[in-house]
N, C-alpha and C positions, 0 to 999 in steps of 0.2 A: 430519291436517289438510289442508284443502284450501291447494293451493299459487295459484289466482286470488285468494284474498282477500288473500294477504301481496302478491301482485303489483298488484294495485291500492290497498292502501294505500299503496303507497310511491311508487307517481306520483303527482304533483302538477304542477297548471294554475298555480302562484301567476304564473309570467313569463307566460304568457299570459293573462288578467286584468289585469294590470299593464300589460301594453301593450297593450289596448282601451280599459281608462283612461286612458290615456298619450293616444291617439289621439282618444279624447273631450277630454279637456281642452284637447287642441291645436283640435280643429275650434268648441270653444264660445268658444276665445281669437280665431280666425278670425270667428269670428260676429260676435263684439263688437265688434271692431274694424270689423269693415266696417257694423257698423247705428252705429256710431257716426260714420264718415267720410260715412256717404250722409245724415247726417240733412235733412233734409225740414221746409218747414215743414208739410207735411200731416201728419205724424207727432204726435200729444196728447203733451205734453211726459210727463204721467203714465203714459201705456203706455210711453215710450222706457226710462223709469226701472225700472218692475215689468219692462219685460224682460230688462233688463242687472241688476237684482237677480237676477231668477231662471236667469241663466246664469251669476253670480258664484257664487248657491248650491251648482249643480249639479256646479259648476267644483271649487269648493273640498271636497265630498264627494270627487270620485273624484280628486281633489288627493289626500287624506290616505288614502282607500283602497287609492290605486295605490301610496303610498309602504312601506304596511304591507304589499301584497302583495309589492312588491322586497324589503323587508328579508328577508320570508320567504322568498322565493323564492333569496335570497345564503343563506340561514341554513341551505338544505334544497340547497345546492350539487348544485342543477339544471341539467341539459345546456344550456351557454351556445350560443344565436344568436341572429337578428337582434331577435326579442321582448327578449329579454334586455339585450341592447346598448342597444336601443331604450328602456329601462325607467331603464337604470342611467344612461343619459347624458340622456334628456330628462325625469326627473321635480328632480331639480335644476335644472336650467335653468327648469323651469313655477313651482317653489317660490321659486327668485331674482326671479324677474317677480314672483311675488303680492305677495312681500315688499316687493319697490320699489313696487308701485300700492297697498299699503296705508302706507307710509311718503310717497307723495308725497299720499293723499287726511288723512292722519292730521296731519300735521307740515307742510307745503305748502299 
């Protein structure tokens, strides 16, 4: 048997993945927030809207991607650093934000 192919199956990217999503989500919450504080009235009320849907979309995919690659990545007890860290402490935190902006558009 060749001894590369068992050495590459058993590396695994899931914490780095996780924290490129991690970092997406944060720069698309970044986005939002500020097309939302500069609004304009040159701004078509209807692009303001289709574009903050479509970074909610974007948001919320690599929201539940990023979380699936942390589990995995806790689950396949990968060399922890800063990806890692970075995964395990800000995908909770982006998941309590969703939670609150969809309880205060839902119930509010």
């Amino acid at each position: 048997m060749d001894s590369s192919t068992t050495d590459s199956t058993e590396k695994t990217n899931y914490k780095k993945w996780a924290f490129i999503l991690c970092i997406i989500c944060i720069l698309l919450w970044i986005a939002s927030t500020s097309i939302l504080l500069s609004i304009s009235t040159s701004i078509d009320i209807e692009i303001l809207v289709l574009m903050l849907n479509i970074f909610g979309i974007i948001s919320n995919i690599a929201l539940i991607a990023g979380v699936i690659l942390t589990i995995l990545s806790i689950s396949n007890k990968e060399k922890k650093n800063y990806q890692y860290y970075t995964s395990i402490v800000g995908f909770p935190i982006l998941i309590l934000q969703t939670a609150l902006i969809y309880i205060q558009t839902y119930i509010g």
